[in-house]
Residue frames as a rotation matrix with the C-alpha (Angstrom) as fourth column:
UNK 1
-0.777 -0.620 0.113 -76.29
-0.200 0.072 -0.977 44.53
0.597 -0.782 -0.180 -171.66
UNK 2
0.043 0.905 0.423 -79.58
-0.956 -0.086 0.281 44.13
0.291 -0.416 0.862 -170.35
UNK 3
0.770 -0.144 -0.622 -78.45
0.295 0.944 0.147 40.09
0.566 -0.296 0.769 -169.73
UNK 4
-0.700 -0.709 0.088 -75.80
-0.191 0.067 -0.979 41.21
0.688 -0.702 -0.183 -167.14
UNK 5
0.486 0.329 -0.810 -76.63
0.624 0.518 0.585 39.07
0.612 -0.790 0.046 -163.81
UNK 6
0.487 -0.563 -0.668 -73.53
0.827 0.052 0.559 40.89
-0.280 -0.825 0.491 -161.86
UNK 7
0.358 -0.741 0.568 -72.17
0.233 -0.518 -0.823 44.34
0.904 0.427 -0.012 -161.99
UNK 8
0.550 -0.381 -0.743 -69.29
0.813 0.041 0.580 45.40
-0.191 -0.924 0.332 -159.23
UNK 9
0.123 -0.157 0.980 -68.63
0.336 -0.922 -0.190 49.32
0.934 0.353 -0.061 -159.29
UNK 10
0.845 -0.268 -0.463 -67.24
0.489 0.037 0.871 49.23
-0.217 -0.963 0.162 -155.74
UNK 11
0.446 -0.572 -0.688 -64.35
0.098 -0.733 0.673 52.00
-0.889 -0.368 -0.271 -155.41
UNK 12
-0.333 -0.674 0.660 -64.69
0.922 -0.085 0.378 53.68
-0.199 0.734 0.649 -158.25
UNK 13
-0.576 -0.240 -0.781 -65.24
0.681 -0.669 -0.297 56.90
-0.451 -0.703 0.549 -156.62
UNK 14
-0.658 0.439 0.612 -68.49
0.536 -0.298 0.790 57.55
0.529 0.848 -0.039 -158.08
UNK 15
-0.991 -0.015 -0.134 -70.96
0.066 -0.923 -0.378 60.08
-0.118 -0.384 0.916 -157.58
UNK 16
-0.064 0.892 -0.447 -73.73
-0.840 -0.290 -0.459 58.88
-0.539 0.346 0.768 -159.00
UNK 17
-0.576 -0.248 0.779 -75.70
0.205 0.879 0.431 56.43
-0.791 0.408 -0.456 -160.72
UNK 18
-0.789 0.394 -0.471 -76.74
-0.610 -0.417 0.674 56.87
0.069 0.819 0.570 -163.94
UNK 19
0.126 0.992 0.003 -81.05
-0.910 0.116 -0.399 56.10
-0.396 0.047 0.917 -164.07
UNK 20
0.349 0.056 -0.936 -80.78
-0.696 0.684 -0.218 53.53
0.628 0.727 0.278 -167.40
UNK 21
-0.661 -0.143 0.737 -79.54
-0.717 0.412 -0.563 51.49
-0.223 -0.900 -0.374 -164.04
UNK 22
-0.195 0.806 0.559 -83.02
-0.707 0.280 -0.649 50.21
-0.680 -0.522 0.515 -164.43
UNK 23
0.350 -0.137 -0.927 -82.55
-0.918 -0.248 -0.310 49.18
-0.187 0.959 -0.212 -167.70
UNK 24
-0.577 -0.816 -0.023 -80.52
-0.734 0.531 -0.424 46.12
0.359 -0.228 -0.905 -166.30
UNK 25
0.398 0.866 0.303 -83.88
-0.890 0.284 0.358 44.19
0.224 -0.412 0.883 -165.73
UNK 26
0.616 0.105 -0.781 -81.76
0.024 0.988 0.152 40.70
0.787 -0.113 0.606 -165.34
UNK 27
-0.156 -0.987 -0.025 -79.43
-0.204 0.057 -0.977 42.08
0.967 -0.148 -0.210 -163.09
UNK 28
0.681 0.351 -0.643 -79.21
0.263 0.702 0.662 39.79
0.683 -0.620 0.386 -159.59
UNK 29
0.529 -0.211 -0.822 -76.62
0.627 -0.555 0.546 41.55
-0.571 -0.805 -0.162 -157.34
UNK 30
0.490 -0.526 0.695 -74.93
0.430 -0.548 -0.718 44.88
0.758 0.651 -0.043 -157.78
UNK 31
0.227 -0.457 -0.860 -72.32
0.890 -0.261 0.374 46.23
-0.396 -0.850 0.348 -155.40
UNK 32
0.243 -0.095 0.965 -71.52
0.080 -0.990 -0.117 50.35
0.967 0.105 -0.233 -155.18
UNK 33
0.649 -0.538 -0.537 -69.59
0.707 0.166 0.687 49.64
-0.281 -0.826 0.488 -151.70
UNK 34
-0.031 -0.805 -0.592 -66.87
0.661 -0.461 0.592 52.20
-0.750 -0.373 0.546 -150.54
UNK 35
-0.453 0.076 0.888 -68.26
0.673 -0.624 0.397 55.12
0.584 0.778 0.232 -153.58
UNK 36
-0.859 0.405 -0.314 -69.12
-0.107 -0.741 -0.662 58.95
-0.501 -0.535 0.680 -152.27
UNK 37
-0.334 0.873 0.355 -72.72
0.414 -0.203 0.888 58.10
0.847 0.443 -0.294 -153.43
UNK 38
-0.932 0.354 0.080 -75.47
-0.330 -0.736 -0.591 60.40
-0.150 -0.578 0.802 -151.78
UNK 39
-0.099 0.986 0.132 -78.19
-0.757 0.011 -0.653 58.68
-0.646 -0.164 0.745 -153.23
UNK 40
-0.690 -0.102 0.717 -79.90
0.146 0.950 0.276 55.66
-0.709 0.296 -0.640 -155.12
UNK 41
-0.798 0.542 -0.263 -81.79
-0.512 -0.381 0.770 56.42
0.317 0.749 0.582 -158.59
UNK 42
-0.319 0.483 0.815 -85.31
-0.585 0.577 -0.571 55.20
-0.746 -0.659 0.098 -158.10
UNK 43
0.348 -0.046 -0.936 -84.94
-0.827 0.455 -0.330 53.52
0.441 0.889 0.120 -161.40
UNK 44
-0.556 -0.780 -0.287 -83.34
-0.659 0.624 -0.420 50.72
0.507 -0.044 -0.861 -159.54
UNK 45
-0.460 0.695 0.552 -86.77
-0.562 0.254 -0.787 49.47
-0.688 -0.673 0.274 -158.49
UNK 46
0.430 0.226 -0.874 -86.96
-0.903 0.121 -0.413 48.29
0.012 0.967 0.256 -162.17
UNK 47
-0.526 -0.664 -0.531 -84.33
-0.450 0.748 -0.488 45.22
0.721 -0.018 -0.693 -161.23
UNK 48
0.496 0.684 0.535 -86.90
-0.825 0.178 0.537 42.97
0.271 -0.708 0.652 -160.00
UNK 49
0.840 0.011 -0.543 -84.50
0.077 0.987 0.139 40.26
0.538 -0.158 0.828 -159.91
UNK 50
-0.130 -0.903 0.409 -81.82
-0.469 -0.307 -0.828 42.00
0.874 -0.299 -0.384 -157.61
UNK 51
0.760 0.646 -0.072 -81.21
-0.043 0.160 0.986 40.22
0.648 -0.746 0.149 -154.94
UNK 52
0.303 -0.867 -0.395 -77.91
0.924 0.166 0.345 41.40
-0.233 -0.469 0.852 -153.52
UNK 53
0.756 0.059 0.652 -77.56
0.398 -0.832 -0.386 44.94
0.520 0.551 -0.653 -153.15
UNK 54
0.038 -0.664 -0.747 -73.84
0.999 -0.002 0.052 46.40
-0.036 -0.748 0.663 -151.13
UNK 55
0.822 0.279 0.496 -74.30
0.369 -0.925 -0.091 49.93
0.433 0.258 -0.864 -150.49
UNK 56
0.735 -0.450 -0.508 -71.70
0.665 0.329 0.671 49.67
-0.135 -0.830 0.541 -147.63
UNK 57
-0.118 -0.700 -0.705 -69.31
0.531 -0.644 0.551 53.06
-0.839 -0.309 0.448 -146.77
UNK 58
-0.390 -0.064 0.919 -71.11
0.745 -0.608 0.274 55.24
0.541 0.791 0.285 -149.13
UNK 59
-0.992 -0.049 -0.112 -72.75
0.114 -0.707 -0.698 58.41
-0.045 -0.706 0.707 -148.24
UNK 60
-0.434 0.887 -0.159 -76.21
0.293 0.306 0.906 57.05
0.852 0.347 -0.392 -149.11
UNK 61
-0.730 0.472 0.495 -78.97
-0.683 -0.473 -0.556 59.08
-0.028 -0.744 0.668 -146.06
UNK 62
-0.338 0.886 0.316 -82.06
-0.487 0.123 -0.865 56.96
-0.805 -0.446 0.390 -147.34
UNK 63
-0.952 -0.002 0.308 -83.58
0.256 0.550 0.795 54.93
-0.171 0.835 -0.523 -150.19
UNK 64
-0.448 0.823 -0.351 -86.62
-0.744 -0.126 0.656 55.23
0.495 0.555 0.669 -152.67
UNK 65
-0.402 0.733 0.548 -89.50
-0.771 0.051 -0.635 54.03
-0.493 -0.678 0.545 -151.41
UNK 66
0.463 0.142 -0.875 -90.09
-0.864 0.293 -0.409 52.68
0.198 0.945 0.259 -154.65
UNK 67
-0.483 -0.865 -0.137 -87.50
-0.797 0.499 -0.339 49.69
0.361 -0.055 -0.931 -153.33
UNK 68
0.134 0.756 0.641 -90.37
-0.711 0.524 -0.469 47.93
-0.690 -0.392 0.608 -151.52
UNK 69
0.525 0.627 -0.576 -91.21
-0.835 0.246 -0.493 46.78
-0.167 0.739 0.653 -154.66
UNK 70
-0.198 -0.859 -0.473 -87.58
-0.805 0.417 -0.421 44.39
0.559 0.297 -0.774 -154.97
UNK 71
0.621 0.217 0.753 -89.23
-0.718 0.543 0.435 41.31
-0.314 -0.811 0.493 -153.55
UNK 72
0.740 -0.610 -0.283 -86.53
0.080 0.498 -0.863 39.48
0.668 0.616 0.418 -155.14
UNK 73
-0.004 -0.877 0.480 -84.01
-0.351 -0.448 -0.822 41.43
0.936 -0.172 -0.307 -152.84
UNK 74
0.904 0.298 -0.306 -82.66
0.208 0.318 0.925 39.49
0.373 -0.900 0.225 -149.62
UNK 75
0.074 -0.757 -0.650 -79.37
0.980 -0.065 0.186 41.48
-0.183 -0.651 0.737 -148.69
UNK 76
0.509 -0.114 0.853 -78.90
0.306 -0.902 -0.303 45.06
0.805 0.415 -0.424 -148.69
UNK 77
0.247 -0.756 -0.607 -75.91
0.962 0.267 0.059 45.77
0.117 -0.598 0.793 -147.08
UNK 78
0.703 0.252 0.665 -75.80
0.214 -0.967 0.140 49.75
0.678 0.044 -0.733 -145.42
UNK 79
0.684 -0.468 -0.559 -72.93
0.551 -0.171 0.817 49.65
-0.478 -0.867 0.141 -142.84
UNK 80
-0.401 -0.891 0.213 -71.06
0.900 -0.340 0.272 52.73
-0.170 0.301 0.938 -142.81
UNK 81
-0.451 0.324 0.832 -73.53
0.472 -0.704 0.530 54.86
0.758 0.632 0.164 -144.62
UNK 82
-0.990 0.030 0.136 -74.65
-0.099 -0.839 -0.535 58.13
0.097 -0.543 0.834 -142.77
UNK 83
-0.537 0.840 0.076 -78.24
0.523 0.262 0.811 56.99
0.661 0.475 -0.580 -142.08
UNK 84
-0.274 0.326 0.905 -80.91
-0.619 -0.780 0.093 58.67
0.736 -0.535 0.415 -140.37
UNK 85
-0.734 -0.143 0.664 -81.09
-0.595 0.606 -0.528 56.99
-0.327 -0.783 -0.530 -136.60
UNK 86
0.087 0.924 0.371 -85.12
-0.628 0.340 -0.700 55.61
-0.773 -0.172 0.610 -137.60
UNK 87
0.524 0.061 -0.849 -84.32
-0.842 0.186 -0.506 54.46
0.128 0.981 0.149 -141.09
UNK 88
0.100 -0.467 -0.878 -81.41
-0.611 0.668 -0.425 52.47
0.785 0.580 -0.219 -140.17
UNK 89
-0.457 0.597 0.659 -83.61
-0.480 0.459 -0.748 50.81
-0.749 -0.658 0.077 -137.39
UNK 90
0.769 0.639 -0.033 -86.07
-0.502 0.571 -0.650 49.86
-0.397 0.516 0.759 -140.12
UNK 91
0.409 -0.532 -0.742 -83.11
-0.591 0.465 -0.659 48.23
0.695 0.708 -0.124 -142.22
UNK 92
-0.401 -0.811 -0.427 -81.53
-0.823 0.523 -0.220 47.05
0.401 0.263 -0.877 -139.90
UNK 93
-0.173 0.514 0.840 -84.61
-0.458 0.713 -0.531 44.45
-0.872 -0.477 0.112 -138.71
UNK 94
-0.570 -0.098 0.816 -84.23
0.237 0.931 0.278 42.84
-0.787 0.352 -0.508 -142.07
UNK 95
-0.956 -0.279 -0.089 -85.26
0.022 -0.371 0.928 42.65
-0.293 0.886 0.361 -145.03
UNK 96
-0.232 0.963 -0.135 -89.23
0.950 0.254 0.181 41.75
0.209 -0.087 -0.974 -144.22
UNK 97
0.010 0.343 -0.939 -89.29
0.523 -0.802 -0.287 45.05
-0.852 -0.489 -0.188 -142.49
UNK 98
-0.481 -0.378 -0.791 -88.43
-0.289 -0.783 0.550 46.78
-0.828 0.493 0.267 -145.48
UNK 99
-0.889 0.439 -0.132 -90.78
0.192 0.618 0.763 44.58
0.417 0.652 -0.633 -148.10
């Protein structure tokens, strides 16, 4: 599976993502939209070619730092999610701000 380009795990009322995430080294957009996540593994800094991430109505506070690193990555969609007031300032000036 490590050639999947696209995975969509939007409402399916997960809780988590499982690390090996990172594992997915071709993968180019992944949606987790409308899932009670709380957080992002920081294995997902391994997918250097992601470049469509949809966090959108989860319960995500903040991301790994470690994300910088996704210069590949030119959406990252966070509306909804319970952010802290500064954080989702920095996100939401774009994706330079966050690179």
């Amino acid at each position: 599976m490590t050639s999947l380009v696209r995975l969509d795990l939007s409402f399916n009322n997960l809780v988590r993502v499982d690390p090996a995430i990172g594992d997915l080294v071709s993968l180019e957009i992944l949606w987790l939209n409308d899932n009670p996540l709380r957080e992002v593994p920081v294995e997902i800094s391994k997918c250097h070619k992601l470049r469509e991430l949809d966090l959108k109505n989860t319960y995500i506070i903040s991301l790994p730092r470690e994300m910088a690193n996704l210069s590949s990555l030119l959406m990252l969609t966070l509306d909804g999610c319970p952010m802290k007031e500064s954080l989702a300032q920095n996100y939401s000036e774009g994706m330079a701000s966050i690179h």
